[in-house]
C-alpha positions in Angstrom: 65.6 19.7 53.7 66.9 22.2 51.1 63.8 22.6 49.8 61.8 23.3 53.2 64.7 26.1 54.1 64.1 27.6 50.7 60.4 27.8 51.2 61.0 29.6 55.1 63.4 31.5 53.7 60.7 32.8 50.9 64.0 32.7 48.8 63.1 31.4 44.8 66.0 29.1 44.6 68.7 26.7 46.5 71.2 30.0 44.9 69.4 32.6 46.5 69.3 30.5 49.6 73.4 29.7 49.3 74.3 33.8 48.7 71.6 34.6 52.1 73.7 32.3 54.0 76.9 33.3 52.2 76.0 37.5 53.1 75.5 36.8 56.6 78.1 34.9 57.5 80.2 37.3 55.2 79.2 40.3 57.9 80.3 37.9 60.8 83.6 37.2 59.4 84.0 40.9 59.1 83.3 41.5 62.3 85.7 38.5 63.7 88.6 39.9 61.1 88.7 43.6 62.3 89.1 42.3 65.8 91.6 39.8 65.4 92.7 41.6 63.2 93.4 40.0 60.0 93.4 41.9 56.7 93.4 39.0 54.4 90.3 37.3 56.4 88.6 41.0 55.9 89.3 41.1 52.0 87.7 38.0 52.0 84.7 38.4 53.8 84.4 41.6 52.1 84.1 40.1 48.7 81.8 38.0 49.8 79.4 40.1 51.1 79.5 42.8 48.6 78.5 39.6 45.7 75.9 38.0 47.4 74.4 41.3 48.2 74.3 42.1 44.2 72.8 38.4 43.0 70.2 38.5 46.0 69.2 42.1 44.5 69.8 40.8 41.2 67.6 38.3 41.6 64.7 41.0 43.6 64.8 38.2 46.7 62.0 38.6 49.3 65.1 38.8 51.5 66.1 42.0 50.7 62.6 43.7 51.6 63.0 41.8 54.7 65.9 43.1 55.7 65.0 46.3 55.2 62.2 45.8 57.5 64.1 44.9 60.2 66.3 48.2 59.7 69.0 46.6 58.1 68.5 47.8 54.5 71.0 48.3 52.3 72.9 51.5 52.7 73.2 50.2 56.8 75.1 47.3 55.4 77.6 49.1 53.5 77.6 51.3 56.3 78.3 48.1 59.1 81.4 47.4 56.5 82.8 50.6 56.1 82.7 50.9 60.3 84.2 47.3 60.4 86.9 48.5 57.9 87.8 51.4 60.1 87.9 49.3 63.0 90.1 47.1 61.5 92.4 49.8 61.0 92.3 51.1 64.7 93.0 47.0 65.5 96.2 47.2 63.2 97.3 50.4 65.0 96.7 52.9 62.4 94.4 55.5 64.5 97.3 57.4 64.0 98.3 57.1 60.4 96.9 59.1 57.4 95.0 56.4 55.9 93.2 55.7 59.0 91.9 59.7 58.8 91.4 59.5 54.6 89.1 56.5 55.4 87.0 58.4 57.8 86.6 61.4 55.5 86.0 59.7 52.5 83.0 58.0 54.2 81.6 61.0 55.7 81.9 62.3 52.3 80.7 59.6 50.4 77.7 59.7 52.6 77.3 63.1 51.6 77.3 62.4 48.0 74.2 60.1 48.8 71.8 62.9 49.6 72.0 65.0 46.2 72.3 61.3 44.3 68.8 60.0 45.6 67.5 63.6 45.4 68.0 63.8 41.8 66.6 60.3 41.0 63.5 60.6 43.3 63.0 64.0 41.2 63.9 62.4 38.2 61.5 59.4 38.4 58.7 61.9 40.1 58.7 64.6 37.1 58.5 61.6 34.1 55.4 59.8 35.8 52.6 60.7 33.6 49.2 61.5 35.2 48.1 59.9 32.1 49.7 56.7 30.4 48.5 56.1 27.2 48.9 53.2 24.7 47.8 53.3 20.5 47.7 57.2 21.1 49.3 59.8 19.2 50.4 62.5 21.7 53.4 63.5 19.9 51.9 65.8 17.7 50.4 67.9 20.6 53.6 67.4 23.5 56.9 67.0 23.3 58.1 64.1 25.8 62.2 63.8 25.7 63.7 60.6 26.2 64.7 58.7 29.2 67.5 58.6 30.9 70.3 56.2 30.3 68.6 53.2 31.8 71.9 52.5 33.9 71.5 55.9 35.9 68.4 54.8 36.9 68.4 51.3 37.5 68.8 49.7 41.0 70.6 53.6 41.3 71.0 53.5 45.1 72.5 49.7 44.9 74.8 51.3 42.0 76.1 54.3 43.9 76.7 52.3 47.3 78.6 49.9 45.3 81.1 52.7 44.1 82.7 52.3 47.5 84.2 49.1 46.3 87.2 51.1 45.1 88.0 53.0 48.3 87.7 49.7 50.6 89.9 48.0 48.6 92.6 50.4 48.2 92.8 51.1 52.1 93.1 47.1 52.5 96.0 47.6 50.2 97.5 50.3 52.3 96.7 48.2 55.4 98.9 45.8 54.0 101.3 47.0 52.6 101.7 49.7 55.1 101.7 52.3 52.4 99.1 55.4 51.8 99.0 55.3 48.4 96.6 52.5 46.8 94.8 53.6 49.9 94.6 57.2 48.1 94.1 56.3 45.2 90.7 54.6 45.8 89.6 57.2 47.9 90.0 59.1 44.9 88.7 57.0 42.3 85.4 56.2 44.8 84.8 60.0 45.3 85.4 61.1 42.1 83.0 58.6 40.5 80.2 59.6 42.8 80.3 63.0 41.6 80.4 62.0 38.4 77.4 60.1 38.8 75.2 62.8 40.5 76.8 65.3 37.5 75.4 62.7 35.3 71.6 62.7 36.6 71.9 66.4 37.0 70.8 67.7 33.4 67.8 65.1 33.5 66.1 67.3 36.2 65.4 70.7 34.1 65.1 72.2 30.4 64.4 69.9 27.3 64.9 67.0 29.0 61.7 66.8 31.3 58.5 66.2 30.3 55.6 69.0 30.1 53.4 69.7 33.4 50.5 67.3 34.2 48.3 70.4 33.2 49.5 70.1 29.7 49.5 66.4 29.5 45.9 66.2 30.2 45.3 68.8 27.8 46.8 67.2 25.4 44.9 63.6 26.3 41.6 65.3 26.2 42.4 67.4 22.8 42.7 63.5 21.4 40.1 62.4 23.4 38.1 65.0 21.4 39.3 63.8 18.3 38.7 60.5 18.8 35.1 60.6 20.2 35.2 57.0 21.9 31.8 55.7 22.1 32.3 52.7 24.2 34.6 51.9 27.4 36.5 49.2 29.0 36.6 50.1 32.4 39.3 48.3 34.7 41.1 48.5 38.7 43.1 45.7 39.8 46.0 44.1 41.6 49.1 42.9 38.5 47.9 39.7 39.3 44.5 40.4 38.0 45.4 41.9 34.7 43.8 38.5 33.1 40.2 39.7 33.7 41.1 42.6 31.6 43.4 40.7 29.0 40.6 38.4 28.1 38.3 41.2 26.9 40.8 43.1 24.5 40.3 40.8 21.6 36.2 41.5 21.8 36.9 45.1 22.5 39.0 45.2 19.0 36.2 43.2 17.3 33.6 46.2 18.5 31.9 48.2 16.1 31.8 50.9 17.7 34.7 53.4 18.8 36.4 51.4 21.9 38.4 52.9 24.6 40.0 51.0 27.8 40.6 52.7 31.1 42.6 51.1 33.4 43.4 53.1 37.1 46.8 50.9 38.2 50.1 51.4 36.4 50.9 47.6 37.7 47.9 46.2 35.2 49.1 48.9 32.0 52.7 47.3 32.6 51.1 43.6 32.4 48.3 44.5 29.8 48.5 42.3 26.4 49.8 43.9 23.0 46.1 45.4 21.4 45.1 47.7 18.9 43.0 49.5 20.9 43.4 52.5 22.8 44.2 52.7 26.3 44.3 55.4 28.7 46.1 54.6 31.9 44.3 57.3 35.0 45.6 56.8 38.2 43.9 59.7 40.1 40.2 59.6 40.6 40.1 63.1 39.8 42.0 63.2 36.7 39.7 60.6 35.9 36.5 63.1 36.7 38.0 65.5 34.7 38.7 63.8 31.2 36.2 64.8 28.6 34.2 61.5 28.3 31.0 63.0 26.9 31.0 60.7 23.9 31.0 57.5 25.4 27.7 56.0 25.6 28.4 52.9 27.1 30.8 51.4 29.8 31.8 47.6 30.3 33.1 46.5 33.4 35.0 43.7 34.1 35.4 43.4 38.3 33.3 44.8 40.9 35.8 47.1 43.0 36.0 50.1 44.6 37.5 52.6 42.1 34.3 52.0 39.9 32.3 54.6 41.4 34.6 56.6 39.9 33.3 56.4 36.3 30.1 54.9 37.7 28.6 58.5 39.1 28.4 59.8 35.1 25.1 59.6 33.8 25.4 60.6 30.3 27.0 56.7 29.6 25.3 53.2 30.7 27.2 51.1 32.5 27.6 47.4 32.5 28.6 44.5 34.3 30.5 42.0 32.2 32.5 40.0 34.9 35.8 38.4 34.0 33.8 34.7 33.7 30.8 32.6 34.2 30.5 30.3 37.7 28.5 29.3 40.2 30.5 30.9 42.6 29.4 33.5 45.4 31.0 35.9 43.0 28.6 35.6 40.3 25.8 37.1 41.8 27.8 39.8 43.8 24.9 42.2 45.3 27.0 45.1 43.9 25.7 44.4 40.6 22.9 46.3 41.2 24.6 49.4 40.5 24.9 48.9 37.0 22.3 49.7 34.4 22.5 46.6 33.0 24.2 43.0 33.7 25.5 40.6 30.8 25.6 37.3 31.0 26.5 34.8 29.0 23.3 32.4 28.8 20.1 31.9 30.9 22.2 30.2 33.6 23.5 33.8 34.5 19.7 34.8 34.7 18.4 32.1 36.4 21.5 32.6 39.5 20.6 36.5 40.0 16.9 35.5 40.5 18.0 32.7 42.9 20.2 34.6 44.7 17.5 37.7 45.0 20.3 40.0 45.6 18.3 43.0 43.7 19.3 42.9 40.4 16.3 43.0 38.4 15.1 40.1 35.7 15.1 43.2 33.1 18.6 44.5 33.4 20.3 41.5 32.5 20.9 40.7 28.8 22.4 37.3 27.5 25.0 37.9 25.0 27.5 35.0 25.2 31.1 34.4 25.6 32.7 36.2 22.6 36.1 34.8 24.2 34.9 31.0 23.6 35.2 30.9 19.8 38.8 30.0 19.8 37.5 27.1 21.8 37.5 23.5 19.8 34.8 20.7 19.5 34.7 17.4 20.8 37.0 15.3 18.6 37.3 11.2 18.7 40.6 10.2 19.9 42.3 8.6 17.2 43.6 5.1 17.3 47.5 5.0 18.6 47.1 8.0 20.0 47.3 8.5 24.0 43.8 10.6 25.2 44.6 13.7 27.2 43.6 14.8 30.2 44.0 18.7 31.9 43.3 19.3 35.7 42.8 22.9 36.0 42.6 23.5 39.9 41.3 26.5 41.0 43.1 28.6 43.8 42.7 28.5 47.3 39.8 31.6 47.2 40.2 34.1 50.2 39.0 32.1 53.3 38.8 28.4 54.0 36.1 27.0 52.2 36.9 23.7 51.5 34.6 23.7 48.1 37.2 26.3 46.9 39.5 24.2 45.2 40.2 20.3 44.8 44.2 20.8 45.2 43.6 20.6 49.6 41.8 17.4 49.9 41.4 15.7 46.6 44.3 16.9 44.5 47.1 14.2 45.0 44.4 11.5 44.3 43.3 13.1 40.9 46.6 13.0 40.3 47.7 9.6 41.5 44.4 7.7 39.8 45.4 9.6 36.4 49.4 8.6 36.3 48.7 5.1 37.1 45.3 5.0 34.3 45.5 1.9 32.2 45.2 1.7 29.3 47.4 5.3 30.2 46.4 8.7 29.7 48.6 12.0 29.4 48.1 14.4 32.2 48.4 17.9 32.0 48.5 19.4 35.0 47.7 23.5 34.7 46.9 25.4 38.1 45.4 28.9 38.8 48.0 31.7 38.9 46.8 32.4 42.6 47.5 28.9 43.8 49.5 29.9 46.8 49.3 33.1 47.2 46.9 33.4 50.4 47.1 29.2 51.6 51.1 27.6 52.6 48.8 24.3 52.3 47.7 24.7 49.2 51.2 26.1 47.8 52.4 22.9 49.6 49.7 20.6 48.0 50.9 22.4 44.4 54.4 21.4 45.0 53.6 17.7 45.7 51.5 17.5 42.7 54.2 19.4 40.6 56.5 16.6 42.0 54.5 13.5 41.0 53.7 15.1 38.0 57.8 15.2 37.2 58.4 11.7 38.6 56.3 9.7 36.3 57.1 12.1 33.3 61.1 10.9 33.9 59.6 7.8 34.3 57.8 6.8 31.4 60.4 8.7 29.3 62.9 6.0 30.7 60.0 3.0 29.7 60.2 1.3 26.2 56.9 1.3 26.0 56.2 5.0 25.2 58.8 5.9 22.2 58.4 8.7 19.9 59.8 9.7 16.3 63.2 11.6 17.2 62.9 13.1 13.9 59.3 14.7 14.1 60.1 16.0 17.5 63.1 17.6 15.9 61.4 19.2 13.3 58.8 20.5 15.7 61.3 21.8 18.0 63.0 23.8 14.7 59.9 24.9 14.1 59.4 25.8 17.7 62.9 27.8 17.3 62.0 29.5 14.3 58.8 31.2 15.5 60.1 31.9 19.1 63.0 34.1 17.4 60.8 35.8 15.0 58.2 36.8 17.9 61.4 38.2 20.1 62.3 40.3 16.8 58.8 41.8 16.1 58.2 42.8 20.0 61.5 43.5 21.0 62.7 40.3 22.6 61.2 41.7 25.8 63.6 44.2 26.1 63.3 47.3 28.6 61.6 50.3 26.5 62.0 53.1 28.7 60.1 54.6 31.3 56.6 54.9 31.8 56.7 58.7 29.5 58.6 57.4 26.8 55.9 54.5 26.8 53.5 56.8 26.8 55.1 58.5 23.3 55.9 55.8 21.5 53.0 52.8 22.7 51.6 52.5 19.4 50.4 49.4 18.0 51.6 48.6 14.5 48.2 46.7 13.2 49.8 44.6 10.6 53.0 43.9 13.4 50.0 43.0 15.5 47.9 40.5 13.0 51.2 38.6 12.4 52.6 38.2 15.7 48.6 36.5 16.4 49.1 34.8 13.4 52.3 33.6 15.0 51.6 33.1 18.0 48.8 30.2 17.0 52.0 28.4 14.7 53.6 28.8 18.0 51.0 26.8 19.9 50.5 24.2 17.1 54.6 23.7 17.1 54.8 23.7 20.9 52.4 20.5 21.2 54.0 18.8 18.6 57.4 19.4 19.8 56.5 16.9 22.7 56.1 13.5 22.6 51.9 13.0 23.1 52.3 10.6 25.8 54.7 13.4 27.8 52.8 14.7 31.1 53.3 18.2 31.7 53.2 21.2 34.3 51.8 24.0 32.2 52.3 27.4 34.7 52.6 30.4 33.4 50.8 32.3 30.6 51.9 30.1 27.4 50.4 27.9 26.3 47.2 29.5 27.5 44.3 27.6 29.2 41.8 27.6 25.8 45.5 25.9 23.9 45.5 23.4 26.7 41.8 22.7 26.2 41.9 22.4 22.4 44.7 19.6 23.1 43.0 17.7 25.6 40.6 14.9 25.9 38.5 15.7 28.6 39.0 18.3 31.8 38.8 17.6 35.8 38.3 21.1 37.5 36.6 22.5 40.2 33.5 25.2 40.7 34.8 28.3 38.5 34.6 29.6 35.3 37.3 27.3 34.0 34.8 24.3 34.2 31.5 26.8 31.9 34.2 27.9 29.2 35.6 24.0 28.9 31.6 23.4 28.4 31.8 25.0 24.9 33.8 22.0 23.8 31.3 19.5 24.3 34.1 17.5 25.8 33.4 15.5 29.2 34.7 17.1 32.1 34.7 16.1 36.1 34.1 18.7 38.9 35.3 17.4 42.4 32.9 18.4 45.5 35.4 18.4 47.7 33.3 19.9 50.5 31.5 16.5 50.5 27.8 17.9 49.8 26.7 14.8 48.0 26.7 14.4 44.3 22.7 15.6 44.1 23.0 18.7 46.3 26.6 19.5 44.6 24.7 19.7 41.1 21.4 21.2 42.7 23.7 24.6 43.8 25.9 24.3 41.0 24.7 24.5 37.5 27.9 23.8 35.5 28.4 20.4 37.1 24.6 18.8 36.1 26.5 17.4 32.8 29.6 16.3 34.8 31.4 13.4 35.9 31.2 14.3 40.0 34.2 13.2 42.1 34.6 12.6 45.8 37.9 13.4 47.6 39.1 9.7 47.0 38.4 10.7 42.9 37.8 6.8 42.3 34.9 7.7 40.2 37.8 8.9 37.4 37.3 5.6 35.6 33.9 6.8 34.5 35.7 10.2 32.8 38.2 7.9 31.1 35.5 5.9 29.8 33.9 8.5 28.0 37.1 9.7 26.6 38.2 5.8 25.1 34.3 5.3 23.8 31.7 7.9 22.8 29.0 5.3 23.6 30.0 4.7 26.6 29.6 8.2 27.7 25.8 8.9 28.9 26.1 12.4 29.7 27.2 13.7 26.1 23.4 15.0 25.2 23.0 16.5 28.9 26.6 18.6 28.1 24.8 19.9 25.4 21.8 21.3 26.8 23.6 22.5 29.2 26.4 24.3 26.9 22.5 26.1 25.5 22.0 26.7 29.6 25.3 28.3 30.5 26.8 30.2 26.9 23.4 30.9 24.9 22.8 29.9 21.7 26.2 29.4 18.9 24.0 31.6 16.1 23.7 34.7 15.8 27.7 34.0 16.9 28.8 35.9 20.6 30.1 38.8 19.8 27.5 39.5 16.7 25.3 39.3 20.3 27.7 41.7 22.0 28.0 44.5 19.3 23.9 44.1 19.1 23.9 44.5 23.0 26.0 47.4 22.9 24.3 49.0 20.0 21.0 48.7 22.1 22.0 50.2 25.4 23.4 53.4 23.3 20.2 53.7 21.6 19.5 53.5 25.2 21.9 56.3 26.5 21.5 59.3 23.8 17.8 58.6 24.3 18.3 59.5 28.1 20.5 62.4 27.0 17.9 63.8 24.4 15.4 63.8 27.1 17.6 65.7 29.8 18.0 68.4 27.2 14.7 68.7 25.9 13.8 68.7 29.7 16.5 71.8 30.3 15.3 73.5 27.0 11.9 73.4 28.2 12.6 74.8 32.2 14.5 77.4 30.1 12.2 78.4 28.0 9.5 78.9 31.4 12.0 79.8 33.4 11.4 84.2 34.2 13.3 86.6 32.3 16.3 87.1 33.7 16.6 84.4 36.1 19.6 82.2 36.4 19.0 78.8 35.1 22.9 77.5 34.6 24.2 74.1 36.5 27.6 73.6 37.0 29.4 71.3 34.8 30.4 68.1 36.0 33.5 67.0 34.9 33.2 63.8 32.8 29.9 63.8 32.6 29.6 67.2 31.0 27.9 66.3 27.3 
């Protein structure tokens, strides 16, 4: 029951749901003491309502947006109190007594202060957003950017100076008890004087040395570096935060590039999310900022989703632009007719070729060029499972997708069963049980069908760490989890322990990447990973959410894979490992492989998923698994060839369509030289520049 008011209530905990309950009841007791009237009741209540308020904004609860919606956001709930409070007094017969008056002007007043207080932050905030953020770039030697504010005066600011009241209520309770103007007085006092002393304190941050330079000169100063700089090749991505992984996953080939790179990303949400790199980043919001940054050197641009704000770098002709997708599938996706905008479209193998030519949605044969996965090397090989040791098995859902398809993801229809037939394998297998960050986020049924799995998954962990049978060496796990310690704290020291940085500005100014800082927290990170796994018993299922360990980590430790149509299922196909694919829109096992290419090698499962026995087979005995050759002409199919290695294919891709670009370029100024040279003496022969594409 708790749980199903927790998930109505949108709340993220049975806390959060206690402290909801707690703050409305809170305002009815209020309400109930000032007519009764009963000034301990009031205190009470008062308390009350003024904590839970702070942990639910503490805690950023969907609550508090909803209540705002409804117009009862949070300056009309201190408002409702301070009313209540002088209500209370008018019910104890104090309409004529000087406290009753005090409380009334201090309000007004205090309400006064609140105007000049949000004033200055809104201005504060407005004049240190950058039009430009910037990571790895040295803009200190060409602007000066101050530092932030004290991150307190900034902070939850409106929550902070509401709260000041605290002083005033309380000392007119005091007064209402006691009968005696004084404490009532004093926290008047104390309430108004520290909301001046908080708008005094934001005051200096709004002029002088302590606000950043104009727009004007912090594009200036962006170009002068882009100038420097001369980037030759561009990572171009727009995207919700939640989408910042189809960026992420091409920072580590865009540092491996051999030419200059450069990432653009449009959304401060994604720059916030974006993974330490050593590469440079520029951060454009406004399309025409954008136009207007002097991107004459770069020759070609790599895009990773098909959205609108491409057309923004997309109407430059002096670069080629390419589609390089954020994965490999058979999904609708893949073969998105917008691709036909690009110059060229990479692909991973002939499988990518072979789907645009299917789905004839106008992307010609020549324009796409097969260059691998460069993000696949970290990916292991098949392995035999040693004897003793328990095989592993991932199920790697994907989401829900944005309409009802049921072949969008097993979780609906087939999950529980997956799950079920793989807790109650013998001989037994470890699950690990890693969904899609966007499992939930458009479908209650399949955030429903998530939690159910999440709680059979728990169940028979507590379970078999309760059975005799499964016992593992106290003191290895010990070690591991020292180990585990070690590396945790000396990650939080090189970045910070994830502490806040300042604002968006003083990111801006000091966002550059050590490189050796950067080589060992990788180098960490992969002890991390190897001490992580070994600090759990290998017989321990698991719920992996979040982004550690990362999906390739949970591959590398696993067995064999049961996933659905997405680009999960073509990168597990670098493994060599054997995999299952549900069609859980019930097409058949011969029309499921005839649409989908990734799943001609796979094990395919029905809703039921009683053909799981087959998958475990191949796992427990390599001869008794019949589709190991077909996995590996299909890993050719799908990724391309292993030599010349990805991303030597990549850099020779890029290299090409370059060649490619300046080629173009030569010609449109030869061209222009030539209608200049013919052109009659005198006439006018000057175009207007056009912004980025000037160059």
């Amino acid at each position: 029951m708790i749980s199903t008011a927790i998930r109505v209530a949108r709340v993220g905990s049975a806390a959060e749901l206690v402290a909801a309950v707690l703050m409305m009841l809170g305002y009815c007791c209020l309400m109930l003491a000032a007519l009764v009237p009963s000034v301990p009741v009031f205190a009470v209540a008062a308390a009350t309502t003024y904590l839970s308020d702070h942990y639910l904004h503490h805690k950023g609860s969907y609550l508090i947006s909803c209540l705002s919606r409804v117009r009862a956001g949070l300056s009309i709930r201190f408002l409702i109190r301070q009313l209540l409070l002088v209500l209370l007094l008018a019910r104890l017969s104090l309409a004529d007594n000087l406290i009753y008056y005090g409380a009334i002007a201090c309000f007004i007043a205090f309400y006064a202060l609140q105007a000049p207080h949000g004033a200055l932050v809104t201005l504060i905030r407005n004049r240190r957003k950058m039009p430009v953020a910037t990571r790895n770039i040295d803009l200190t030697s060409r602007v000066r950017i101050p530092d932030a504010p004290p991150r307190p005066l900034l902070h939850r600011s409106a929550e902070k100076m509401l709260h000041l009241d605290v002083a005033a209520v309380a000392g007119i309770l005091l007064s209402a008890q006691l009968d005696s103007p004084v404490p009532g007085f004093t926290g008047i006092g104390l309430t108004l004087l520290a909301g001046c002393l908080y708008v005094a304190a934001l005051t200096p941050y709004v002029r002088g040395a302590k606000i950043p330079p104009s727009p004007t000169v912090i594009l200036k100063a962006v170009d002068d570096w882009l100038g420097e700089y001369r980037p030759e090749t561009v990572l171009y991505f727009s995207g919700s935060r939640d989408a910042v992984y189809q960026v992420n996953m091409w920072l580590e080939t865009m540092e491996q590039l051999e030419t200059r790179p450069l990432v653009i990303l449009r959304e401060r949400a994604v720059l916030e999310r974006l993974e330490p790199t050593t590469v440079p980043v520029v951060c454009v919001p406004g399309g025409v900022h954008l136009m207007n940054l002097d991107l004459s050197t770069v020759r070609v641009a790599l895009y990773a989703a098909n959205v609108g704000k491409n057309i923004h770098l997309l109407r430059v002709p002096t670069m080629k632009h390419v589609f390089i997708g954020h994965g490999d599938s058979d999904k609708v996706a893949s073969v998105n007719p917008f691709s036909k905008v690009y110059d060229e479209v990479w692909t991973a193998g002939r499988a990518g070729r072979d789907r645009y030519a299917v789905a004839d949605v106008g992307v010609r044969d020549d324009a796409i060029v097969e260059v691998g996965r460069p993000q696949l090397a970290p990916i292991k090989g098949r392995h035999d499972v040693p004897e003793g040791r328990m095989p592993t098995v991932l199920y790697a859902p994907t989401w829900e997708g944005w309409d009802d398809n049921p072949g969008n993801t097993s979780l609906l229809r087939a999950g529980e069963n997956i799950v079920r037939q793989l807790l109650k394998a013998d001989p037994p297998v470890r699950l690990l049980y890693k969904p899609h960050p966007f499992t939930g986020t458009r479908s209650s049924a399949a955030r429903a069908a998530d939690r159910r799995i999440t709680a059979l998954v728990e169940k028979a962990t507590a379970q078999r760490s309760a059975d005799e049978r499964f016992q593992a060496d106290p003191a290895e796990l010990a070690a591991a989890q020292a180990e585990l310690a070690r590396v945790e704290a000396r990650i939080a020291e090189l970045t910070g322990n994830g502490a806040e940085k300042g604002d968006e500005a003083v990111a801006t100014r000091d966002g550059l990447t050590d490189v050796a800082q950067h080589a060992e927290i990788a180098r960490l990170r992969a002890e991390w990973n190897d001490a992580y796994w070994r600090s759990l018993p290998d017989f321990e299922h698991r719920v992996i959410t979040g982004p550690e360990p990362r999906l390739y980590d949970c591959f590398n430790v696993s067995d064999a894979m049961v996933s659905d149509i997405s680009s999960v299922v073509s990168d597990f196909i670098a493994s060599g490992k054997p995999y299952a694919v549900t069609d859980s829109a019930g097409l058949g096992a011969e029309e499921f492989k005839r649409r989908n290419t990734a799943v001609r090698a796979a094990v395919i499962l029905t809703n039921k998923a009683t053909e799981l026995g087959e998958l475990l087979a191949a796992i427990r005995d390599p001869a008794a698994d019949p589709l190991a050759e077909d996995r590996r002409e299909l890993k050719r199919y799908l990724l391309g060839p292993d030599e010349p290695t990805s991303i030597e294919q990549f850099n020779t891709a890029v290299a090409q369509l370059a060649l490619k670009a300046r080629t173009r370029n030569l010609g449109q100024e030869s061209r222009a030289a030539a209608q200049a040279t013919e052109a009659p003496e005198g006439a006018d022969t000057a175009e207007p520049a056009d912004g980025v594409a000037a160059g």
